[in-house]
C-alpha positions as CSV (number, residue, x, y, z in Angstrom):
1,X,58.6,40.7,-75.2
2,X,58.4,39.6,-78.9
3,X,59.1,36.4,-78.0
4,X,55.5,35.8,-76.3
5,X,53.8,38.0,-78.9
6,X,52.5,34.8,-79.9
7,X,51.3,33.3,-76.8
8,X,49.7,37.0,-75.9
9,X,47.9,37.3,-79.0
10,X,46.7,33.3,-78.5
11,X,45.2,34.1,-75.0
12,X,43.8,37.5,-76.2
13,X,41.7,35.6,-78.6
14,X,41.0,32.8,-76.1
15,X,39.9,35.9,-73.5
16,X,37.7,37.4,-76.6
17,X,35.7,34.1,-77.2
18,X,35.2,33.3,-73.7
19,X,33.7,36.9,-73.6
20,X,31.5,35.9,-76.2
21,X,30.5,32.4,-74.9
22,X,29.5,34.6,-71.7
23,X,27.6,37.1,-73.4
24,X,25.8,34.0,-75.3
25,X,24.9,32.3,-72.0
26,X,23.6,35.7,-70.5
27,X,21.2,36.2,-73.2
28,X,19.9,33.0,-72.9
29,X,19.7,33.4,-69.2
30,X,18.1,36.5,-69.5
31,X,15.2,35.1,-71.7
32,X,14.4,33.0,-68.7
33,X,11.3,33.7,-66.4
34,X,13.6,32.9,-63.1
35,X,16.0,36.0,-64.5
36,X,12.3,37.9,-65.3
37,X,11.4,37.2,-61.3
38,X,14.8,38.2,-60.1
39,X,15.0,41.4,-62.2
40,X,11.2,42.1,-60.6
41,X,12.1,41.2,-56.7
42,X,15.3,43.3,-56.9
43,X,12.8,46.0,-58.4
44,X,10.1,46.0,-55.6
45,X,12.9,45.6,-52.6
46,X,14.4,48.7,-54.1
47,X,10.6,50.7,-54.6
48,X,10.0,48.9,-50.7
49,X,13.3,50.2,-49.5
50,X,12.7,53.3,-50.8
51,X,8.6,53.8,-50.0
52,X,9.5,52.7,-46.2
53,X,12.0,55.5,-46.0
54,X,9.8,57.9,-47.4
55,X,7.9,61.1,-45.3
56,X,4.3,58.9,-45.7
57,X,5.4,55.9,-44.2
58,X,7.7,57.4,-40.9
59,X,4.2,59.2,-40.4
60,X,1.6,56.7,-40.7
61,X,4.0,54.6,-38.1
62,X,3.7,57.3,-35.9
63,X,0.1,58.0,-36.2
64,X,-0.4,54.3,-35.2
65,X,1.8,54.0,-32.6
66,X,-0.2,57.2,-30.9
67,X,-3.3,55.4,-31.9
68,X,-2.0,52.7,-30.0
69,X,-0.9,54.5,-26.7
70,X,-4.6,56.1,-26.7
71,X,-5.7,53.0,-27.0
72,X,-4.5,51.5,-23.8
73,X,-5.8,54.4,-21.6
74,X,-9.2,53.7,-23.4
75,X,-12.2,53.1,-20.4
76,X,-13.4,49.7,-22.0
77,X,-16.8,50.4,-20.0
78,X,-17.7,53.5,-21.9
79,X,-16.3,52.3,-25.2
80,X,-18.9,49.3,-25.5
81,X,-21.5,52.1,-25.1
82,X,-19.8,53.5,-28.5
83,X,-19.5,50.0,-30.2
84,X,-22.3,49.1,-31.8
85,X,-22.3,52.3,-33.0
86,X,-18.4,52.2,-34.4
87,X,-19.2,48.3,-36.0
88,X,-22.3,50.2,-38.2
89,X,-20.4,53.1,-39.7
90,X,-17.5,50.5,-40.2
91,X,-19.9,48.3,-41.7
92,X,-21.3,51.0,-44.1
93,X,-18.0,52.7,-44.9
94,X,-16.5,48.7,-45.9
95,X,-20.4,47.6,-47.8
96,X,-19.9,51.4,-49.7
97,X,-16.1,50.5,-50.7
98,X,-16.9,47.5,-51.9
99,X,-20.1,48.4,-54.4
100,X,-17.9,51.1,-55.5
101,X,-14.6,48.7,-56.1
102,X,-17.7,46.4,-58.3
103,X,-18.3,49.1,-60.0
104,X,-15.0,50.0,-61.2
105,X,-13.7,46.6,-61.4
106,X,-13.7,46.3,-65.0
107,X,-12.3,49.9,-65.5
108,X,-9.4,48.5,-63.4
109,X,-8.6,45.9,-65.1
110,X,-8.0,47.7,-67.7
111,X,-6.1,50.4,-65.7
112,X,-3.5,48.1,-64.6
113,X,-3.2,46.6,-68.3
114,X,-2.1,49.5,-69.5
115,X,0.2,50.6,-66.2
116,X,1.9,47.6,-66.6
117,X,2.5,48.6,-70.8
118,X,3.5,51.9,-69.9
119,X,6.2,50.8,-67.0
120,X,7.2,48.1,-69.5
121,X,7.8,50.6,-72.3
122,X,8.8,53.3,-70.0
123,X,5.3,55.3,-70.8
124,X,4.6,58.3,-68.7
125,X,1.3,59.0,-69.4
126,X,-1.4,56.8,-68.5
127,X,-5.0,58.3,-70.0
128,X,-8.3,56.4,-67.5
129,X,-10.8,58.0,-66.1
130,X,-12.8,56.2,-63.3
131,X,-16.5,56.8,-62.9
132,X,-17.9,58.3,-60.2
């Protein structure tokens, strides 16, 4: 054993620099915007993966796949009756969204500025109010 204490301390040494080579070319790797973009798409699969699973989302797929089955036993003939009706409160609803979204737009701006800070510095509270 004491005859390659020599050679074991030469390739511990050799093992402890190549550590730190690695560690070098990590950090340098890591300041890179391709490592930024991976660390971000492994981030959203992971919230994607996780919001799919969720309560919300097995319900809303539900909710549209009953939609859909209504749908097909639907009497075209009396629904064009309801149309024009159904294209002007869709019309109003969308027009009343969108002044409202003009509205805020600045306010939200500003809104995901500062959600953005907070997940980057691990933040909890975010302090906006939207007006009304």
């Amino acid at each position: 054993m004491m005859d390659n204490y020599d050679r074991t301390v030469e390739l511990m040494d050799l093992a402890a620099d190549a550590e730190g080579k690695a560690d070098e070319q990590f950090a340098k790797y890591a300041d890179t915007m391709e490592y930024k973009l991976n660390q971000l798409n492994t981030k959203w699969e992971e919230f994607r993966v996780q919001a799919l699973n969720s309560d919300f989302f097995k319900g809303l797929t539900d909710g549209l796949s009953n939609f859909l089955n209504r749908l097909q036993n639907v009497d075209f003939k009396k629904a064009l009756v309801v149309a024009p009706a159904a294209i002007w409160a869709a019309k109003n609803f969308i027009s009343n969204f969108l002044i409202g979204f003009k509205k805020n737009i600045g306010q939200l701006k500003v809104l995901g500025k500062e959600i953005g800070n907070a997940l980057s510095k691990n933040k909890p509270k975010i302090d906006i109010q939207l007006q009304q």
